[in-house]
MARTI-141341 format. One line per field, with one value per atom (N, C-alpha, C): atom name; x, y, z. Coordinates in steps of 0.001 Angstrom, whole numbers. Each point is the difference from the previous one (the first is absolute). Layout:
BEGIN
atom = c(CA, ...)
xx = c(X, ...)
yy = c(Y, ...)
zz = c(Z, ...)
//
This chain:
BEGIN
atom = c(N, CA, C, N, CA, C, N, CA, C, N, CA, C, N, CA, C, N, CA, C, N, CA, C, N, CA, C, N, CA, C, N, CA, C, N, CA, C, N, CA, C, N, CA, C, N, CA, C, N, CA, C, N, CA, C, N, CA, C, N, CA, C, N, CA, C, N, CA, C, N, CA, C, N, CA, C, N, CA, C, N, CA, C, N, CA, C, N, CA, C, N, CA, C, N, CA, C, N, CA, C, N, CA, C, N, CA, C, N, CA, C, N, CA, C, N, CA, C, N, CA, C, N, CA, C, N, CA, C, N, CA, C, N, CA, C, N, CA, C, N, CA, C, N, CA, C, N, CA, C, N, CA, C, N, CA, C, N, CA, C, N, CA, C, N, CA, C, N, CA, C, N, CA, C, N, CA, C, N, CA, C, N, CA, C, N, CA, C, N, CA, C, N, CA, C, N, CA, C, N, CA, C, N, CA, C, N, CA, C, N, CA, C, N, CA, C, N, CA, C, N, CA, C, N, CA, C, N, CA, C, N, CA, C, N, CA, C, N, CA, C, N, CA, C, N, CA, C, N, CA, C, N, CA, C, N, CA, C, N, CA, C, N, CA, C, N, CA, C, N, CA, C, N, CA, C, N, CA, C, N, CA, C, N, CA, C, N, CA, C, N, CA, C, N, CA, C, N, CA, C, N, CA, C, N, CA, C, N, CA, C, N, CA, C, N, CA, C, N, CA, C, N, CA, C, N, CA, C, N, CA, C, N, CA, C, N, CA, C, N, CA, C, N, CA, C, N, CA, C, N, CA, C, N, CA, C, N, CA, C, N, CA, C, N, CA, C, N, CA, C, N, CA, C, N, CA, C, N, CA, C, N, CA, C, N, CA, C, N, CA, C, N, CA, C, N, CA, C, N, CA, C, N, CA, C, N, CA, C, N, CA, C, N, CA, C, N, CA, C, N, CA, C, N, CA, C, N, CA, C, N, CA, C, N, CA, C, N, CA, C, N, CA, C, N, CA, C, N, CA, C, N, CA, C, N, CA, C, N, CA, C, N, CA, C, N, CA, C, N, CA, C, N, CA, C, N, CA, C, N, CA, C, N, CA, C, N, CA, C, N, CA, C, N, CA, C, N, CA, C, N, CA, C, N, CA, C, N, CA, C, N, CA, C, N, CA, C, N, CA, C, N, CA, C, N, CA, C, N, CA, C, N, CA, C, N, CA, C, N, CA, C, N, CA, C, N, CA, C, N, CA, C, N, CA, C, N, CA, C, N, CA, C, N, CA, C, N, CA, C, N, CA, C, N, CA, C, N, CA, C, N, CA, C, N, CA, C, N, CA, C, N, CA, C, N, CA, C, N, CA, C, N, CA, C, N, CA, C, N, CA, C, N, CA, C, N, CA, C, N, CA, C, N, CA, C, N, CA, C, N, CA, C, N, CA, C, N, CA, C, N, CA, C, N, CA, C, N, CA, C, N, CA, C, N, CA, C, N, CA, C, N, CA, C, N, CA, C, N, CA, C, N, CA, C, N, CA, C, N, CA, C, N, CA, C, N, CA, C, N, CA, C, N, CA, C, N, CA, C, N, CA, C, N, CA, C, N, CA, C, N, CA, C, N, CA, C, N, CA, C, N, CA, C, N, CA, C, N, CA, C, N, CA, C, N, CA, C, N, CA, C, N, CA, C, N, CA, C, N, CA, C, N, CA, C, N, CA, C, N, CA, C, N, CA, C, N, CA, C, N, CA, C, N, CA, C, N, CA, C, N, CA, C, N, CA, C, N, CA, C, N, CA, C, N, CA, C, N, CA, C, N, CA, C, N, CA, C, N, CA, C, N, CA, C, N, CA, C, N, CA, C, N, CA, C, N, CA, C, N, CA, C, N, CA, C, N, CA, C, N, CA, C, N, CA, C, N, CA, C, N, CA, C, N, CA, C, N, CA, C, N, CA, C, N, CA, C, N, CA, C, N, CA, C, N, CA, C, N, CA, C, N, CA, C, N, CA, C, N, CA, C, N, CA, C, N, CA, C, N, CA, C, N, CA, C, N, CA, C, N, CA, C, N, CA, C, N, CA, C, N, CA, C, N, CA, C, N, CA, C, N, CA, C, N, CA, C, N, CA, C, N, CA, C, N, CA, C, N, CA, C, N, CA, C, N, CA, C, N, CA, C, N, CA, C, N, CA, C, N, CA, C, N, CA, C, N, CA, C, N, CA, C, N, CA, C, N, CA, C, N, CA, C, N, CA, C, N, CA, C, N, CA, C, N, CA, C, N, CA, C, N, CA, C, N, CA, C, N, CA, C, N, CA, C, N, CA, C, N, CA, C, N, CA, C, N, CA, C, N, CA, C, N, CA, C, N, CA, C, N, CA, C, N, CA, C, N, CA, C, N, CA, C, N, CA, C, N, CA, C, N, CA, C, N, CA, C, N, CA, C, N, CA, C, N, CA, C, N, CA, C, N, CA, C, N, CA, C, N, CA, C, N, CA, C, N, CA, C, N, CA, C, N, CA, C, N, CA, C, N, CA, C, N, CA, C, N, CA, C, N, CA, C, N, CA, C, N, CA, C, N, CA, C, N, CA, C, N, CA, C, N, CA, C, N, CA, C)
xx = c(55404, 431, -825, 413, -528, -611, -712, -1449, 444, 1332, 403, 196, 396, -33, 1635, 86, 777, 1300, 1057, 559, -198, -151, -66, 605, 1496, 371, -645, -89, 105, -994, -284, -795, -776, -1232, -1252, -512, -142, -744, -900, -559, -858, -657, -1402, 43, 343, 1313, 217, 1455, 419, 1652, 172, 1164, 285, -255, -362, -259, 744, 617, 477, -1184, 540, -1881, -22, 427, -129, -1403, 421, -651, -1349, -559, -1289, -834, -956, -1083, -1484, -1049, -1452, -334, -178, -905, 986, 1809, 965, -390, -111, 179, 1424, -19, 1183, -418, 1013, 171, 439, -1244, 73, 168, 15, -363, -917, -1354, -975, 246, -129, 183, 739, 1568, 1023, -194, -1035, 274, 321, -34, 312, -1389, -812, -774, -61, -672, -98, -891, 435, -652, 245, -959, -106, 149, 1039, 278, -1107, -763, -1176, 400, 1574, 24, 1913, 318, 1557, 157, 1050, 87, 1751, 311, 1491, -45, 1246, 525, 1397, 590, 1466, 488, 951, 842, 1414, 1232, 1269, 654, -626, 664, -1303, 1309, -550, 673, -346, 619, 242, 1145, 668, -317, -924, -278, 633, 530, 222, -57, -706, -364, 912, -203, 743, -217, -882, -292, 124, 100, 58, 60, -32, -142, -982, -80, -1304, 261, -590, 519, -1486, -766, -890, 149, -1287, 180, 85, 298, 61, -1453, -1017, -1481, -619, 886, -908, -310, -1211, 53, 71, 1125, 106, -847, -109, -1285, 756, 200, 833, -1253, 854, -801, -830, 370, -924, -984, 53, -969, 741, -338, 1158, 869, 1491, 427, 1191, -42, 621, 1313, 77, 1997, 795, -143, 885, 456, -1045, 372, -51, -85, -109, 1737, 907, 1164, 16, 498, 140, -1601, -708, -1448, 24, -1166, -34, -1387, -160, -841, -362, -1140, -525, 766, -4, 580, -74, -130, -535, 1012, 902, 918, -671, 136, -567, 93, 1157, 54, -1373, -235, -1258, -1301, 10, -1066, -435, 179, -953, -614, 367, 260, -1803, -65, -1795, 90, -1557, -381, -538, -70, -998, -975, -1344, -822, -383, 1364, 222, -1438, -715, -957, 270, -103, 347, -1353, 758, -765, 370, 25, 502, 1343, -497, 1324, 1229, -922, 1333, 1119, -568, 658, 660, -607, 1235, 972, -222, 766, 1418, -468, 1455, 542, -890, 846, 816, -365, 681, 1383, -300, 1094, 869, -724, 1304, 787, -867, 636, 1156, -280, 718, -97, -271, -191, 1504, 372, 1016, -687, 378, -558, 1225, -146, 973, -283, 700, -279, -1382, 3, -1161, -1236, 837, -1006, -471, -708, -187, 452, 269, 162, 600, -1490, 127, 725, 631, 733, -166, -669, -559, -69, 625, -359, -1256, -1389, -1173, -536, -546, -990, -1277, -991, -532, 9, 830, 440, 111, 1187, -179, -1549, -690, -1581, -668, -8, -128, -15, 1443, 720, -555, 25, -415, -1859, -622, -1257, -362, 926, -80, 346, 1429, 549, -977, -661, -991, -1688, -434, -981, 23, 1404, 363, 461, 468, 622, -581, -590, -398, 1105, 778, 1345, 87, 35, -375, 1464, 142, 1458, -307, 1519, -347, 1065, -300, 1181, 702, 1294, 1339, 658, 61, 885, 1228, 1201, 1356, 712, 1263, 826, 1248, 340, 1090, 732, 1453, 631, -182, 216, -137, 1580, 136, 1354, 35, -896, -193, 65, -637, -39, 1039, 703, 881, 215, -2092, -301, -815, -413, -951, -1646, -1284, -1091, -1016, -894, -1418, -919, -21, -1210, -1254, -519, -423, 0, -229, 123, -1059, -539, -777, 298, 268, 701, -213, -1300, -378, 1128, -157, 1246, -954, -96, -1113, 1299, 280, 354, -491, -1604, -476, -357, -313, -440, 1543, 1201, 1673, -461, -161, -284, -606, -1266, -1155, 857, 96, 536, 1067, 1081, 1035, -488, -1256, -820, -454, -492, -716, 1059, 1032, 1077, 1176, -213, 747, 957, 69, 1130, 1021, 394, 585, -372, 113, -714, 650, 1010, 1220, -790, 206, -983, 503, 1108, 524, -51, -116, -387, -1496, -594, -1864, -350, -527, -749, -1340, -1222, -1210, -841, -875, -854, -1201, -46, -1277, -1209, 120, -934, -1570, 856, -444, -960, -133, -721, -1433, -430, -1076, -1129, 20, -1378, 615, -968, 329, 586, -1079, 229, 1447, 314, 1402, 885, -111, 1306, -259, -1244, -71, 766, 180, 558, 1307, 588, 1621, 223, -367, 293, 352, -1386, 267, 1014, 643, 429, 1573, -20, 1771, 185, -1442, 275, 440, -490, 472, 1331, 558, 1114, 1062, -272, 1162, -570, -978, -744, -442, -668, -115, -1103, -1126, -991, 807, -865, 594, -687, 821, -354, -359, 379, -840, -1014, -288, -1094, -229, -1539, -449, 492, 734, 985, 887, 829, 944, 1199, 1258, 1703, 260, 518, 87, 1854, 1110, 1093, 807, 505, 893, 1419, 802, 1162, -163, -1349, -312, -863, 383, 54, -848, 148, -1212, -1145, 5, -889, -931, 412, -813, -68, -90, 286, -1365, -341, -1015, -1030, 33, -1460, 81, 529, -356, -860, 170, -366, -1718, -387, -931, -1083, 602, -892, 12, 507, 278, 551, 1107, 1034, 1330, 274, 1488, 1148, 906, 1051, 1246, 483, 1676, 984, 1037, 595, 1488, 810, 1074, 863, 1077, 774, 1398, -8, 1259, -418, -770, -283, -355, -375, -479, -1208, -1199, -881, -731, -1279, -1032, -1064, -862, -1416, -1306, -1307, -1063, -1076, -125, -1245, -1758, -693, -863, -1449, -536, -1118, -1091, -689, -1223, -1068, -184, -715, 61, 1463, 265, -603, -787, -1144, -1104, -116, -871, 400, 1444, 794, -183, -857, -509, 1556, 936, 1085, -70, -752, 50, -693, 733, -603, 125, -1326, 129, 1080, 851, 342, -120, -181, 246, 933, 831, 1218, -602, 1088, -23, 318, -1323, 168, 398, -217, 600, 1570, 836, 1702, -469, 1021, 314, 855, -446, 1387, 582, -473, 846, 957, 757, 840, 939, -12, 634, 1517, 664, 1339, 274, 1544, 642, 310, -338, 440, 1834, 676, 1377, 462, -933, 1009, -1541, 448, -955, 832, 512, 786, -592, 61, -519, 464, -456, 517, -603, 957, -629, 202, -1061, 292, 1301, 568, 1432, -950, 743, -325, -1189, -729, -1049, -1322, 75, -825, -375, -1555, -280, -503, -2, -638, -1318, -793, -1676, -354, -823, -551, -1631, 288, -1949, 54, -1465, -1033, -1059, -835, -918, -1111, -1326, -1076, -519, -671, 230, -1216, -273, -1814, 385, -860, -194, 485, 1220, 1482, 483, 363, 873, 1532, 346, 1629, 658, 1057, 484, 1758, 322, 1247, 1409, 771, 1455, 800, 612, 1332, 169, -1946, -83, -675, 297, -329, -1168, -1128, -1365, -95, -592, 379, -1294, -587, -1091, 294, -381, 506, -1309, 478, -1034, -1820, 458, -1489, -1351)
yy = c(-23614, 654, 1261, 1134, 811, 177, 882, -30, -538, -508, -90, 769, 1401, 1159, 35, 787, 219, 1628, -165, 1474, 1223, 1118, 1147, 15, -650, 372, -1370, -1411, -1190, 475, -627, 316, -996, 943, -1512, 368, -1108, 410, 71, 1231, 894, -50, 717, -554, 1594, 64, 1350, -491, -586, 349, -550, -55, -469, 1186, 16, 604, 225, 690, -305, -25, -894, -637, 1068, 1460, 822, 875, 487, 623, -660, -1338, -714, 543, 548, 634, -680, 290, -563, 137, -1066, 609, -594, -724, -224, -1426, -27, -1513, -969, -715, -927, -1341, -599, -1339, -1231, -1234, -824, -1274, -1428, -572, -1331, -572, -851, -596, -1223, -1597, 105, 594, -302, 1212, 814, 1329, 1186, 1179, 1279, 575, 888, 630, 1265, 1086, 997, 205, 372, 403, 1124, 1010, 937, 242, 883, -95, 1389, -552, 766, 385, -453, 1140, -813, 1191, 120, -106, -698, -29, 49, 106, 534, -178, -813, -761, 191, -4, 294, -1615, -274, -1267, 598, -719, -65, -1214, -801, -1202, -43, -462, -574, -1036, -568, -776, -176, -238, 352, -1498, -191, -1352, -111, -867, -157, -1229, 543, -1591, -58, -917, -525, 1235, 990, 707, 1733, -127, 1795, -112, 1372, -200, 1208, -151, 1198, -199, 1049, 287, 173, -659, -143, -265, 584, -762, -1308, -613, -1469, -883, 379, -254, 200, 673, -287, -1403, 206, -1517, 63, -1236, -525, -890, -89, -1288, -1062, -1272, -775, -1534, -1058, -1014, -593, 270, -583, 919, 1075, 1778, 728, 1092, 1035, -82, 475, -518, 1333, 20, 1610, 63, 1247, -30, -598, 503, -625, -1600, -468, -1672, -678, 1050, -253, -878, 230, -769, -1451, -192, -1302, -568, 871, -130, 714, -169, 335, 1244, 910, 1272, 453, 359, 437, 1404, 331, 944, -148, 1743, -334, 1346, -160, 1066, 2162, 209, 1103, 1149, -169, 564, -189, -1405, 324, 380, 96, 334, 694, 1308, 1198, -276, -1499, -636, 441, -692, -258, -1241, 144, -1606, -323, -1555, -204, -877, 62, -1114, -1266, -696, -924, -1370, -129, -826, -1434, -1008, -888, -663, -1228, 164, -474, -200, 230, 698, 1126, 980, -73, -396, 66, -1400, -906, -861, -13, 877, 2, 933, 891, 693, -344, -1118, -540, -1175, -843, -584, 1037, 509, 970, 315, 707, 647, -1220, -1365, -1026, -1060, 620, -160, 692, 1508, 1200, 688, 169, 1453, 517, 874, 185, 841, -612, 409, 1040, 1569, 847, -76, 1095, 572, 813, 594, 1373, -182, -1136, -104, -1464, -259, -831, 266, -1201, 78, -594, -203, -994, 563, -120, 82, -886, -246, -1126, 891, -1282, 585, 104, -619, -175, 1333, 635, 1357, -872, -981, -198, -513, -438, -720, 1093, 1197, 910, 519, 582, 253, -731, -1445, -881, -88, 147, 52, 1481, 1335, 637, 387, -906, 33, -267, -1583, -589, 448, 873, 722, 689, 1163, 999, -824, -797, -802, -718, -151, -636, 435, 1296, 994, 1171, 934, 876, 1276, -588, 753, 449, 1540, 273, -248, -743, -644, 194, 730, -325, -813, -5, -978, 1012, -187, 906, -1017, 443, 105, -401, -556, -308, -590, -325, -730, -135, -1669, -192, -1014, -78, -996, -1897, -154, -1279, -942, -758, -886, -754, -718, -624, 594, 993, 1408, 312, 712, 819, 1428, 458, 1080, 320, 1592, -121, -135, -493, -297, 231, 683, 677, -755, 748, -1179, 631, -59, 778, -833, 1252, 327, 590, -888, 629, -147, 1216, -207, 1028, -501, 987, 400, 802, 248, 182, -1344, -192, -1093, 699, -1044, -981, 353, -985, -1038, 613, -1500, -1001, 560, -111, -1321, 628, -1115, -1029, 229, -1063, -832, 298, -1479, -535, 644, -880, -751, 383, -917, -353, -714, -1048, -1206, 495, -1030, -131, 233, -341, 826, 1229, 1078, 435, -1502, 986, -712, 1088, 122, -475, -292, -744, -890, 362, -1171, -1657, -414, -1142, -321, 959, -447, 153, 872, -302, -823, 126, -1032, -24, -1519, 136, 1115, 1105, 945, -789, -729, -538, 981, 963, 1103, -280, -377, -78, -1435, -250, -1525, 614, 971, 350, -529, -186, -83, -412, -673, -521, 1297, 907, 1613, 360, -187, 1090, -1230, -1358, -734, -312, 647, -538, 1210, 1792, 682, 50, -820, -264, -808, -919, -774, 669, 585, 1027, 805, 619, 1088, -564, -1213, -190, -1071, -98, -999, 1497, 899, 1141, 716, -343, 136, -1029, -1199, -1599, -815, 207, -1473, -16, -538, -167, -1221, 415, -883, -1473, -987, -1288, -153, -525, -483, -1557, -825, -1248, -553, 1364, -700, 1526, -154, 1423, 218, 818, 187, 920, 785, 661, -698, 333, -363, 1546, -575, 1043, -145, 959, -131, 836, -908, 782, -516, 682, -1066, 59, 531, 118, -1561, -899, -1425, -50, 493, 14, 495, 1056, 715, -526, -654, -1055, -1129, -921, -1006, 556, 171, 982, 355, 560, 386, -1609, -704, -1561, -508, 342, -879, 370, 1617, 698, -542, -248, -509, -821, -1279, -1739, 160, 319, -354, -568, -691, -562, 409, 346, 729, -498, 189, -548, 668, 975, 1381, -763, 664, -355, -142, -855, -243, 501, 1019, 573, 1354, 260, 1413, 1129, -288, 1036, 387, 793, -112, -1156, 23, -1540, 938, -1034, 64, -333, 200, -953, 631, -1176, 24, 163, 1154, 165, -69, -1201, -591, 1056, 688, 678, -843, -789, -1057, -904, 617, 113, 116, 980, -113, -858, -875, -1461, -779, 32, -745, -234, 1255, 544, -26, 578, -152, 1352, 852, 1392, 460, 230, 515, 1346, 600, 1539, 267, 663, 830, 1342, 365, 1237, 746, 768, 746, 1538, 873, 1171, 706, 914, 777, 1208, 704, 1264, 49, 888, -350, -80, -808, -33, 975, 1108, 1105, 8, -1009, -379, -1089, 70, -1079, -248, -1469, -106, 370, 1035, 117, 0, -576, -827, 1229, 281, 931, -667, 734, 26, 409, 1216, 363, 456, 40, 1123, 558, 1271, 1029, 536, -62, 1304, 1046, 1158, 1674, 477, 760, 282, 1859, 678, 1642, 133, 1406, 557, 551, 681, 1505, -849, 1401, 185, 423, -232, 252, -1379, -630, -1292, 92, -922, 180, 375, 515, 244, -962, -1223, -837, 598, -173, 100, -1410, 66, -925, 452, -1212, 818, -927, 639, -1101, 226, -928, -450, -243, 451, -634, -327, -614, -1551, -1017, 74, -1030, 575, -433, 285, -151, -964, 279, 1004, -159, 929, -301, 768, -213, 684, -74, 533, -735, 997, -263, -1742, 233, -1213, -1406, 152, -641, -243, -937, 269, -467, 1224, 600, 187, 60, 783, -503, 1553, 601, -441, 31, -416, 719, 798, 1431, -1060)
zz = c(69354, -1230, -237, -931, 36, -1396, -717, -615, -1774, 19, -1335, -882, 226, -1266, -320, -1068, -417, 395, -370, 587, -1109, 754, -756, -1985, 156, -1381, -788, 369, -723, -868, -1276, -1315, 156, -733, -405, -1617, -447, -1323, -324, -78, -556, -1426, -58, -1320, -211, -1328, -515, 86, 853, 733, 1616, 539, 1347, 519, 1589, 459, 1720, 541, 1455, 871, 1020, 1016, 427, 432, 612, -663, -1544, -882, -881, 737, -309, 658, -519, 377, -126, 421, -44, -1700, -493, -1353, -1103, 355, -626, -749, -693, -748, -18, 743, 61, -650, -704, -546, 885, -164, 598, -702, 305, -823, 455, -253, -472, -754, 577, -873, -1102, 420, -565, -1577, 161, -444, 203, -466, 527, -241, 1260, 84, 637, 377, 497, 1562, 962, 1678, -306, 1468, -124, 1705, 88, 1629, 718, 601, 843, 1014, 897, 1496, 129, 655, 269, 1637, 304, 1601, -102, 1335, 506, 1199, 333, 878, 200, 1601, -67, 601, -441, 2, 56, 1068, -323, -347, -633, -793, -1208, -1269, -989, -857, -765, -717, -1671, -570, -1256, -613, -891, -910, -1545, -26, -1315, -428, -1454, -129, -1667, -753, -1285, -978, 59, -795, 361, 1179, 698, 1452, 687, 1412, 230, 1266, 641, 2022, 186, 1755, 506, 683, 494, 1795, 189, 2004, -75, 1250, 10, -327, 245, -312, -1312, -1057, -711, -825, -1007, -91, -1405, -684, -1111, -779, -1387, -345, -404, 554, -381, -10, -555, -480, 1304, 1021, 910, 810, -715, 847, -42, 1357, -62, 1809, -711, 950, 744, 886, 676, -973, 229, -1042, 953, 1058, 1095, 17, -625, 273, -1433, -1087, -1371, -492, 560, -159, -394, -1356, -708, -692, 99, -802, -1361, -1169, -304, -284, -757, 248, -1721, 102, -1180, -299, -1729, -599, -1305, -292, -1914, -106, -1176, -523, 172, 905, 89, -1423, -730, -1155, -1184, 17, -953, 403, 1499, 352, -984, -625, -649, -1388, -347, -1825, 178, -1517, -456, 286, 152, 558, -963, -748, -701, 341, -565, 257, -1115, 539, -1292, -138, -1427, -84, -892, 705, -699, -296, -1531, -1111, -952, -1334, -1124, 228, -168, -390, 928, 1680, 751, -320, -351, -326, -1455, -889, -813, 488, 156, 651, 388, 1577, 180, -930, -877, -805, -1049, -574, -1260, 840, 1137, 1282, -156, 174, 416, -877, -880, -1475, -610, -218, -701, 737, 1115, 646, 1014, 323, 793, 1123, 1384, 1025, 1275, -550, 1083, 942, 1096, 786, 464, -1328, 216, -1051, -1093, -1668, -165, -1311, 168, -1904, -1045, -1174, -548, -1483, -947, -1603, -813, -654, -1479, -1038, -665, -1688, -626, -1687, -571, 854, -511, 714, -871, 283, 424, -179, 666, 1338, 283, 1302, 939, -136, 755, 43, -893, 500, 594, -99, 706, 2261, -346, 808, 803, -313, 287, 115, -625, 560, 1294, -387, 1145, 1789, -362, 1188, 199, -214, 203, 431, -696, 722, 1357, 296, 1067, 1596, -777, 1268, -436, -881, 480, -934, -28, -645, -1894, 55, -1095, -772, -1325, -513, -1555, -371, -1701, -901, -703, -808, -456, -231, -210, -1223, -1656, -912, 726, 180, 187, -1153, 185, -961, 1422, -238, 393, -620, 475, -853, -214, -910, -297, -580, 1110, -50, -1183, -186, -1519, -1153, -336, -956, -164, 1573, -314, -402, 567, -281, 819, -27, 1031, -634, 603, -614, 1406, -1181, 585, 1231, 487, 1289, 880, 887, 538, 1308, 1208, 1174, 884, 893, 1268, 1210, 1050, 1016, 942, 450, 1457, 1044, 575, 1097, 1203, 689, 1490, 564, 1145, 886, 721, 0, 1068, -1090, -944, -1345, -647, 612, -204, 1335, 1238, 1176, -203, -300, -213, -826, -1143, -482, -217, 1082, 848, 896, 608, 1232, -674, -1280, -453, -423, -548, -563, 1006, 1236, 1128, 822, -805, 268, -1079, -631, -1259, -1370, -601, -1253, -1027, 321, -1937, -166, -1496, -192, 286, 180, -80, 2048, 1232, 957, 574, -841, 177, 162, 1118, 794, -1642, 374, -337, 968, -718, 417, 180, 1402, 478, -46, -201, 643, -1388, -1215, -1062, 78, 926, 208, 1056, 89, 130, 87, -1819, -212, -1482, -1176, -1101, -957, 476, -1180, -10, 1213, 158, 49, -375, -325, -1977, -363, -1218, -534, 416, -204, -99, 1384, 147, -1074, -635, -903, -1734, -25, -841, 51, 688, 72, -185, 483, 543, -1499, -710, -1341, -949, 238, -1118, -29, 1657, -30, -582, 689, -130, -559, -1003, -121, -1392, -508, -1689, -272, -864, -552, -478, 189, -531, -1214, -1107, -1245, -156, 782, 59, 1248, 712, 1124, 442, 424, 762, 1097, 88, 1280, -442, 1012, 196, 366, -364, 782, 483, 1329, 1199, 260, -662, 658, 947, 910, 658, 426, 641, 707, 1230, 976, 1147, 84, 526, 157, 1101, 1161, 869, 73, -744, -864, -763, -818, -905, 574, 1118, 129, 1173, 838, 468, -255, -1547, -807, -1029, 29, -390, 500, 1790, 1258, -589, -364, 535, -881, -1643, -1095, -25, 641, -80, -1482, -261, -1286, 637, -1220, 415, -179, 679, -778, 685, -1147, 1, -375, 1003, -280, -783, -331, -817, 746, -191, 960, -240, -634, -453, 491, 998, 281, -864, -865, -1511, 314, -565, -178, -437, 1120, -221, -221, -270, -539, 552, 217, 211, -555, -765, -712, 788, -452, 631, -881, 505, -1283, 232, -1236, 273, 912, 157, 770, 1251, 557, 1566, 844, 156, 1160, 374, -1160, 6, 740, 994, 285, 1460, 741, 1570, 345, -254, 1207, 558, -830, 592, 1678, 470, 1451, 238, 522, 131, 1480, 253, 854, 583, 1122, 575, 291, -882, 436, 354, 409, 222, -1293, -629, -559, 198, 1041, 85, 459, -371, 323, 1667, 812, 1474, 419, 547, 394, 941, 831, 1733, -429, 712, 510, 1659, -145, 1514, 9, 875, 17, 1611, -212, 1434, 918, 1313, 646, 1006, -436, -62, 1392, 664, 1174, 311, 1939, 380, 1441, -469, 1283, 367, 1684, 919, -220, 236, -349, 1482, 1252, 387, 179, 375, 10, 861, -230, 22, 1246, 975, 693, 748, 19, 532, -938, -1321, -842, -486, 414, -571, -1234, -1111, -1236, 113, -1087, -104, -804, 285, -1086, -877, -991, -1000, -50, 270, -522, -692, -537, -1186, 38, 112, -97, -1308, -362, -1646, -685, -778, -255, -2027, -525, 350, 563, -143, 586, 562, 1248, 1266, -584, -813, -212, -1245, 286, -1010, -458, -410, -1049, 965, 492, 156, -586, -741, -759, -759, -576, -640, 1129, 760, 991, 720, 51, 544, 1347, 688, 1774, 197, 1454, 703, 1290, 325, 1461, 1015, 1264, 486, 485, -729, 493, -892)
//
């Protein structure tokens, strides 16, 4: 096989923009990705190679034309494209590459955070936002976001309508526009965010701080002081949801059987109970994922003109990004 590079036009991503392998130069910053993040290499020397065969990959998410050698990162190492057929191969959406990153701290705040979120919060594409008649709650809510991520947020005056009323009534609104903080906590509650298929946000099982926060946070959204026992009632009609964070406080709960909204009572004095166990989740969002490679076609040169392959040697990390895709050539 020959040195694994890529052809003159195929694109790599760059940090700035894609780039054709032809026009990568010494000194270029290309995007790679580390333990299932996105980071930055810095390519230190260019080589060129002539080849008359290459091969056309496509996998579930894009395609790219590489020599037969180069090598893919897939769950068992890396493995030539050539023989990459019916495997699967690392890849992170090349579009957000350029977002802000945050350096999210959990805690207190991060855990209210996602309770309030999985309470009242509505989780976009690009935003993240809470919507609430209590002016303290939003400040609340917005302390909390900004202690947690880094993200400067203010509370916004609104009014929207009210079905009961029959009018519209005053509220307020905080609602960063970060996609990667939109990600993160779809990857904490499983991928999607309604509130009625949210997963439980294990991530919040940390450490005691940042589940005593979630509690808080998702009681200020769904939940309400008790008048005959120290404790909170926690509602939802997300049944697995609550049936889950039962498991976590040793409470008993018994959801309704008419599919309505249920309840569970959460005694101030729960944690006397030891059912709590710390966990280790992933705090920072995961920006890789495994996608299925679909085809892999030979291409071979027309004429008498063989392709020119680049390769790129790489400092800190040897791999790098095509068309989303994490590759390194063999130099």
């Amino acid at each position: 096989m020959g040195n694994g590079g890529l052809p003159s036009r195929q694109t790599v991503n760059a940090v700035g923009g894609r780039k054709r392998a032809k026009d990568v130069g010494v000194g270029d910053r290309l995007w790679t990705v580390v333990g299932r993040q996105t980071v930055c290499t810095v390519v230190t020397g260019v080589a060129t190679v002539k080849s008359r065969s290459l091969v056309d990959v496509t996998t579930d998410k894009a395609a790219f034309t590489a020599d037969a050698s180069l090598l893919l990162s897939s769950p068992d190492g890396w493995v030539h494209a050539a023989e990459a057929m019916d495997t699967v191969v690392e890849w992170t959406p090349a579009r957000k590459l350029c977002r802000e990153r945050l350096s999210l701290r959990p805690g207190y705040h991060f855990g209210y955070l996602i309770g309030a979120t999985c309470a009242d919060g509505t989780v976009g594409s690009t935003y993240v936002s809470l919507v609430v008649n209590d002016e303290a709650f939003a400040d609340k809510y917005a302390e909390a976001l900004e202690s947690a991520t880094g993200l400067v947020v203010r509370v916004q005056p609104v009014t929207r309508p009210s079905g009961y009323l029959g009018r519209d009534v005053p509220g307020f609104r905080v609602r960063p526009v970060c996609s990667y903080l939109a990600d993160a906590l779809r990857q904490y509650v499983g991928g999607d965010a309604h509130h009625l298929r949210q997963r439980f946000p294990r991530v919040v099982l940390r450490d005691i701080e940042t589940f005593e926060g979630f509690l808080d946070g998702y009681a200020e959204g769904d939940g309400t002081r008790l008048r005959s026992m120290r404790g909170r009632v926690l509602v939802s009609a997300n049944i697995p949801f609550l049936a889950e964070l039962a498991k976590i406080i040793g409470a008993r709960f018994t959801p309704r059987a008419d599919g309505r909204t249920s309840q569970l009572i959460v005694a101030d004095s729960w944690l006397r109970r030891g059912t709590f166990v710390p966990e280790l989740h992933p705090v920072d969002l995961v920006e890789a994922e495994w996608v299925q490679v679909r085809a892999v076609r030979p291409r071979l040169a027309g004429g008498t003109k063989p392709f020119t392959l680049y390769s790129f040697r790489l400092e800190p990390h040897l791999s790098f990004l095509s068309n989303g895709h994490l590759v390194r050539t063999g130099w």
